[in-house]
C-alpha positions in Angstrom: 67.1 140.8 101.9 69.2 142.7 104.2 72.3 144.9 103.2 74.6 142.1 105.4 73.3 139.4 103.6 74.2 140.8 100.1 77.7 141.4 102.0 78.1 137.8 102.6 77.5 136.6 99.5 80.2 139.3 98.1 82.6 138.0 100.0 81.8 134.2 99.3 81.4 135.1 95.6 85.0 136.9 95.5 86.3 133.7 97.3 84.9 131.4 94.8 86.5 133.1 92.2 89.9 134.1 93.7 89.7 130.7 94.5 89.0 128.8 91.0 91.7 131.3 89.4 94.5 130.4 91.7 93.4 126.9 91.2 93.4 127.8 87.6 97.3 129.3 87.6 98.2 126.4 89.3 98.7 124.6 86.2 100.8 127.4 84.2 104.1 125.9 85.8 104.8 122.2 85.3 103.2 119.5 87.7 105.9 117.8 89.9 105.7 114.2 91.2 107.4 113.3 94.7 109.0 109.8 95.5 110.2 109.1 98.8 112.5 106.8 101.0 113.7 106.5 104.2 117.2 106.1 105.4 118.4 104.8 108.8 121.4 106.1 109.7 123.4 103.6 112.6 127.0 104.6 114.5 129.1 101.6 114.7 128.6 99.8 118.2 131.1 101.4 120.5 131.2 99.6 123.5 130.4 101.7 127.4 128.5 104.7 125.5 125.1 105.0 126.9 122.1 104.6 124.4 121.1 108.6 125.0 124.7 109.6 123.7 124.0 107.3 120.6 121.2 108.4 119.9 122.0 112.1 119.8 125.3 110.6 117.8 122.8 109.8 115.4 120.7 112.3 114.8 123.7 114.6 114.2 125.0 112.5 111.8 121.7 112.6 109.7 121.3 116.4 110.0 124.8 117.0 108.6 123.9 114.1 105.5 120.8 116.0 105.1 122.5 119.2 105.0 124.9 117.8 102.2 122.6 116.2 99.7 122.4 120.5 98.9 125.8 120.8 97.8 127.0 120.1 94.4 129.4 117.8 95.6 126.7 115.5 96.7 124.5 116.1 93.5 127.9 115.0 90.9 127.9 111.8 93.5 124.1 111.2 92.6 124.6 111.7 89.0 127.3 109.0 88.5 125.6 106.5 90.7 125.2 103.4 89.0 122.0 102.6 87.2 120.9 106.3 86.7 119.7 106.8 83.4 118.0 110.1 84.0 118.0 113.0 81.4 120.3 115.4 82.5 120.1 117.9 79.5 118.2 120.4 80.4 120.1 120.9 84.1 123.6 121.1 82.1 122.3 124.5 80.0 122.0 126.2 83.0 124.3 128.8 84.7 126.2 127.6 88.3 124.1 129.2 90.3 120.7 128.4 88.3 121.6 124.7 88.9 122.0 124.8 92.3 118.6 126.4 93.1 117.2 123.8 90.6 118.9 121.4 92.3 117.8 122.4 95.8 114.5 122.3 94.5 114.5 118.6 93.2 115.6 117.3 96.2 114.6 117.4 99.6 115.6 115.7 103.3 114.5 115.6 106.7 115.6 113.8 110.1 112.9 111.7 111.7 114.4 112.3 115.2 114.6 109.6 118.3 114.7 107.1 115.1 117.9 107.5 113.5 116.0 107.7 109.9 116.6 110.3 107.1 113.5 110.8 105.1 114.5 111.8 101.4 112.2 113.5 98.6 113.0 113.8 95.1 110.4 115.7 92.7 110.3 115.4 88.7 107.7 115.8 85.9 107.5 111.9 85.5 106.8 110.0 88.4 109.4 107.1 86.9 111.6 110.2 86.8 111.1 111.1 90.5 111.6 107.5 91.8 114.5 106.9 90.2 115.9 110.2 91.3 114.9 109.2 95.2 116.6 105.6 94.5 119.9 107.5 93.4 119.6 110.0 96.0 119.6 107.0 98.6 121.8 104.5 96.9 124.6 107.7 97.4 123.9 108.3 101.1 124.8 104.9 101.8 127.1 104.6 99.4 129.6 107.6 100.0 127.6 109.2 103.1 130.6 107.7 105.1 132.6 110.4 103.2 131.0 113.5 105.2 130.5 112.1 108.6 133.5 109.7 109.2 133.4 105.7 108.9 132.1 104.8 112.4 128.7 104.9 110.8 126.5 102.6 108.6 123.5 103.6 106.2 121.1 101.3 104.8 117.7 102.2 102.6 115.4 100.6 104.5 112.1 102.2 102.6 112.8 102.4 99.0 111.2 105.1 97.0 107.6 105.1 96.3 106.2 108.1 94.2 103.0 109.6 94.7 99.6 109.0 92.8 99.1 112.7 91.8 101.6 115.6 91.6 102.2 117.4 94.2 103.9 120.3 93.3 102.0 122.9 92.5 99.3 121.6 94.8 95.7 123.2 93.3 94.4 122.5 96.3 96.8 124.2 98.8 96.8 127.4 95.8 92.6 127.3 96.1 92.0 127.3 99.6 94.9 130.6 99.2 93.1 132.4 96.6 89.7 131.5 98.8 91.0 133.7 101.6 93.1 136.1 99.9 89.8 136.9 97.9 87.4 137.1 100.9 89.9 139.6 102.7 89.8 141.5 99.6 86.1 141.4 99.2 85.9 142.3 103.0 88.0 145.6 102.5 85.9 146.6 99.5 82.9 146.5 101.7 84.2 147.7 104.6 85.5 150.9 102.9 83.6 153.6 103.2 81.9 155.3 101.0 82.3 159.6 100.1 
């Protein structure tokens, strides 16, 4: 067989395993579930402004909610929101600033724009755990949302949260295909490096 041949299958072979060990790792740091829901966000009908203006009205609105389901003023709303039963323990032992990067990492919100819908993601362990999370997350945006953008607007959940079948976060599969290339440009350097 050819010297480029036994290349090749180097730099397949270090792929395949770069691959299956960052596959592998994947599964040192807890497994996170996501549950999502969906948000439309409405302005109160104001009579003579153009569709385009509301629209745009809208859309602002969301991205400012969005913007404050980070802040910790949000996340006390979401914890006394009635129904929530969630454990709460572990979050309480860490410092200020831990929770707020914990907390930024549970949650998660997007604008779906020319709709006027606010797509939010909560991830937990449990996937019970992440739905509820979702369902408190959206139950205080149309709850107190009013607070941070005025009261000419009303929210309604109009997708409640549904949780995925398989965890999400880390994904093996995202971390494998990773490892796969970061392997073969590895492989490729050993090869290509020349030799004394």
């Amino acid at each position: 067989m050819s010297p480029l041949w036994h290349r090749w299958k180097f730099l397949v072979l270090m792929g395949l395993i770069a691959a299956v060990f960052s596959a592998g790792a994947t599964f040192i740091w807890p497994l996170n579930y996501r549950a999502d829901a969906q948000i439309l966000v409405m302005p109160k009908t104001r009579y003579g402004v153009d569709p385009y203006t509301m629209i745009k009205s809208t859309e602002r609105m969301g991205e400012n909610l969005v913007e404050i389901m980070m802040t910790d003023d949000f996340f006390r709303k979401v914890r006394v929101t009635a129904g929530n039963t969630l454990d709460w323990s572990g979050y309480d032992k860490l410092t200020p600033r831990q929770q707020r990067r914990s907390w930024s990492k549970m949650v998660e919100g997007s604008m779906v724009y020319n709709t006027g819908i606010i797509s939010v993601s909560a991830y937990r362990p449990d996937p019970a755990a992440a739905r509820q999370l979702a369902a408190a997350l959206s139950q205080t945006l149309v709850d107190k949302g009013w607070e941070y953008v005025g009261g000419d607007v009303i929210l309604k959940v109009v997708n409640p949260p549904i949780a995925t079948a398989f965890p999400v976060q880390p994904n093996p599969i995202t971390n494998a295909g990773i490892g796969f290339i970061a392997g073969v440009l590895l492989a490729a350097f050993i090869v290509s490096k020349p030799r004394a």
